[in-house]
Backbone as a ProteinNet text record, in pm:
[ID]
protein_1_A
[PRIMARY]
XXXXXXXXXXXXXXXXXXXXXXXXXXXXXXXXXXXXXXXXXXXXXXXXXXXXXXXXXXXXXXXXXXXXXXXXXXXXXXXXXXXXXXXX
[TERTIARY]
10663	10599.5	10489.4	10449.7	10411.4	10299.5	10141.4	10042.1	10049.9	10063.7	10023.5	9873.7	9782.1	9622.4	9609.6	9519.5	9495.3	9368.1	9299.3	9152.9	9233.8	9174.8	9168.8	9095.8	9115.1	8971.6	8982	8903.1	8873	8901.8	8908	8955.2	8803	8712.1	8610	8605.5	8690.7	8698.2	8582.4	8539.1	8440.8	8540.7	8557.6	8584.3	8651.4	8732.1	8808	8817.9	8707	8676.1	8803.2	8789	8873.7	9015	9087.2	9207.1	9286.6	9410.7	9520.7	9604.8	9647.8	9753.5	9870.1	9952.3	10132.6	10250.6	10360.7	10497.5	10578.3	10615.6	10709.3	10820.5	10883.2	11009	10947.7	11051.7	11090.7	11206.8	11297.9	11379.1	11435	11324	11381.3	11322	11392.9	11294.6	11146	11113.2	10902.8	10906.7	10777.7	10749.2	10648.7	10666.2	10590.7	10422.2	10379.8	10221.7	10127.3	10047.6	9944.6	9787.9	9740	9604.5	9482.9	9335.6	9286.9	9160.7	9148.1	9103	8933.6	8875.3	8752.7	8605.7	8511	8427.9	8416.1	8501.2	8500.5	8599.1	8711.9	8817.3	8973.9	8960.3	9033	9131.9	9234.9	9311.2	9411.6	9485.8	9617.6	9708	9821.3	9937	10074.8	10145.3	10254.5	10374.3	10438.8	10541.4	10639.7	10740.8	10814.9	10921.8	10954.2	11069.4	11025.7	11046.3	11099.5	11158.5	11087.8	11183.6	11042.3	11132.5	11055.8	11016.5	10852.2	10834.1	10685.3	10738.2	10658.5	10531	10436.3	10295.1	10229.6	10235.2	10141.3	9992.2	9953.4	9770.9	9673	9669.4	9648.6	9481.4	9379.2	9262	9259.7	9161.3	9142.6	9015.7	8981.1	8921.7	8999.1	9140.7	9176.3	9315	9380.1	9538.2	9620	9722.4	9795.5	9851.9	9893.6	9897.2	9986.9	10087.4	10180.8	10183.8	10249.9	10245.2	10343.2	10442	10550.5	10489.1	10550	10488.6	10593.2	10669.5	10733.4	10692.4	10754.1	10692.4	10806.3	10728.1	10846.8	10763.3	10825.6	10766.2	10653.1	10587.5	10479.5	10333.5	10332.2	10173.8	10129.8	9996.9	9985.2	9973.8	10006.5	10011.7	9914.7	9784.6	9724.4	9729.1	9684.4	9737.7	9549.6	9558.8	9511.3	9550.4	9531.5	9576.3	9477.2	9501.4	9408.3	9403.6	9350.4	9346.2	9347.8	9497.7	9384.8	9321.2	9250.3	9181.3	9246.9	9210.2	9251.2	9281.3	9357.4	9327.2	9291.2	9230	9158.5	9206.6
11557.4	11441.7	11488.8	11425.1	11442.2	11328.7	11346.6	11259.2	11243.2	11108	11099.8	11089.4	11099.2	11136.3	11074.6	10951.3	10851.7	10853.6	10816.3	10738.9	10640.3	10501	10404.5	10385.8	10366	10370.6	10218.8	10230.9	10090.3	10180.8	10079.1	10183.8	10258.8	10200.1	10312	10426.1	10442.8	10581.2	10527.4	10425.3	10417.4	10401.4	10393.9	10355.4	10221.6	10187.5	10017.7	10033.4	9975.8	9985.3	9870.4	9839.9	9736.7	9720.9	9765.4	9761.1	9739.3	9649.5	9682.7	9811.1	9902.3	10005.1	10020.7	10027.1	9989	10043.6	10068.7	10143	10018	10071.7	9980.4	10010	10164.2	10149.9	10348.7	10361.1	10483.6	10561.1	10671.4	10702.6	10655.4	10626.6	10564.8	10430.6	10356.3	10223.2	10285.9	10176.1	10199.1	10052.2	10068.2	9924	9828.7	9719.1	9655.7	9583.2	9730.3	9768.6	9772.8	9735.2	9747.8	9823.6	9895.5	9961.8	9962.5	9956.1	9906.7	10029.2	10052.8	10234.3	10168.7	10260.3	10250.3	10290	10291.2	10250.1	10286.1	10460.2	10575.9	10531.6	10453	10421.9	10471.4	10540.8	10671.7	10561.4	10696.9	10620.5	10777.8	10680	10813.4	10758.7	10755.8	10688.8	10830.9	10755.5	10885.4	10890.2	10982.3	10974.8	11077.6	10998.6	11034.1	11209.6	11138.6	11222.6	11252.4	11415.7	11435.9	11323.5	11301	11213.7	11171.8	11032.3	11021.4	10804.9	10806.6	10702.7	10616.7	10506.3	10367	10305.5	10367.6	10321.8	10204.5	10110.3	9956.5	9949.4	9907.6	9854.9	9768.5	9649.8	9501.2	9495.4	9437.6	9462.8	9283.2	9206.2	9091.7	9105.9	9196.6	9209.5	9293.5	9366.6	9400	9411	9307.5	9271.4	9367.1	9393.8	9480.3	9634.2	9722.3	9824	9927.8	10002.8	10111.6	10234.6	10334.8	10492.1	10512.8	10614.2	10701.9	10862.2	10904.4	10981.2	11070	11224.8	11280.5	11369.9	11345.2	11439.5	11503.3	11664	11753.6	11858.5	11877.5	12000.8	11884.8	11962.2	11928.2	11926.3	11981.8	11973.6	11840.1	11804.9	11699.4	11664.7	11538.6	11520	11424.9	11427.9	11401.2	11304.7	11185.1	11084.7	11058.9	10989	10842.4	10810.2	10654.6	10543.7	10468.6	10451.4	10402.9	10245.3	10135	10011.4	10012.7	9926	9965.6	9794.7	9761.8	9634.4	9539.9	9421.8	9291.6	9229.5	9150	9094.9	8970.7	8902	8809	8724
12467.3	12407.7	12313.6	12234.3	12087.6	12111.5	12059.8	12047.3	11878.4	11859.5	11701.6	11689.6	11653.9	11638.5	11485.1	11453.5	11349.6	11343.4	11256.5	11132.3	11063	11113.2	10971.5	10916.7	10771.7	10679.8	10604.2	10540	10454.6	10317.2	10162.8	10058	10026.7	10058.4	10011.3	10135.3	10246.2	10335.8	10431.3	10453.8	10580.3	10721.7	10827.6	10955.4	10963	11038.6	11016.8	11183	11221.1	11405.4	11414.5	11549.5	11608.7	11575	11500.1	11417	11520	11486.6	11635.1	11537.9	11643.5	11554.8	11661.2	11608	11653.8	11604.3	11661.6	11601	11589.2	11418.6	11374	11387.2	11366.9	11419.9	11448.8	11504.7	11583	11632.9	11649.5	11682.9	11782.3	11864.4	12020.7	12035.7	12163.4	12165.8	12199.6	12216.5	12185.6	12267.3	12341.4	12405.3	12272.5	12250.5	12167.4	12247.9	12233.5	12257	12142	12128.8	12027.9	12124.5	11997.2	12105.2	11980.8	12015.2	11908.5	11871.6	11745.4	11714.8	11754.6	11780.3	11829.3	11731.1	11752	11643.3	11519.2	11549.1	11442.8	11373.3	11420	11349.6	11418	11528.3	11532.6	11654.9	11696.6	11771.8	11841.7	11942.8	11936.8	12059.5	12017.5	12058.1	12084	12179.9	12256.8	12145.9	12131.5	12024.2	12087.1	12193.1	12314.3	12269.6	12109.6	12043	11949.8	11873	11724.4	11648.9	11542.3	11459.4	11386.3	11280.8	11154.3	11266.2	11182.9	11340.2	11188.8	11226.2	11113.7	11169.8	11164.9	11236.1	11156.8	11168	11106.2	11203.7	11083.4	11138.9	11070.6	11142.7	11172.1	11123.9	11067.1	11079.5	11009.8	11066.4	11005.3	10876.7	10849.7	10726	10641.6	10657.1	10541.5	10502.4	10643.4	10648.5	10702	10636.6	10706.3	10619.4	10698.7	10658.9	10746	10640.3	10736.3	10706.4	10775.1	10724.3	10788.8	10715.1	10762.7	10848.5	10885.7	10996	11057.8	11014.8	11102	11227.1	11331.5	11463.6	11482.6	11473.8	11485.4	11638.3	11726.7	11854.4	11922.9	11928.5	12080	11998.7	11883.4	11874.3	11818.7	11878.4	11768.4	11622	11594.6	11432	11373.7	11296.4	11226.8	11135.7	11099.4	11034.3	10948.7	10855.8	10783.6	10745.5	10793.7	10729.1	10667.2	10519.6	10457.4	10391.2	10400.2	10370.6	10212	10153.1	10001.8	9979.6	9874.8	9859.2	9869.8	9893	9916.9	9772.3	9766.4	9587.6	9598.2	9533.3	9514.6	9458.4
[MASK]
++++++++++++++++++++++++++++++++++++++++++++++++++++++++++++++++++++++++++++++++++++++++

């Protein structure tokens, strides 16, 4: 098993606390869990299998947002996900 390891940011790169962050799709089923990054922004979720795996993240100040993400072996894998602006 494979830890995916995340930062969400806002587009100027500050912290996006509270965020829900979630797998959109994945090699294998995935339970439809959401977990929410903590003040720094950060987070880290199980990633059962190798394979290519769709991480979305929810924030009510800056909508929604996804990242592609391959997990290959056992070490962990490093992510940001970055918010870009809202349009007006």
């Amino acid at each position: 098993m494979t830890i995916i390891r995340g930062h969400v940011v806002d587009p100027q790169g500050r912290p996006v606390a509270e965020a829900a962050v979630y797998i959109v799709s994945a090699p294998v089923s995935m339970p439809d869990i959401a977990q929410l990054t903590d003040d720094q922004g950060q987070f880290a979720m199980s990633a059962p299998v190798p394979g290519h795996y769709t991480v979305g993240v929810r924030s009510d100040d800056w909508g929604l947002t996804q990242t592609d993400v391959e997990v290959s072996g056992e070490e962990p894998v490093d992510i940001e996900v970055r918010f870009t602006p809202l349009k007006e």
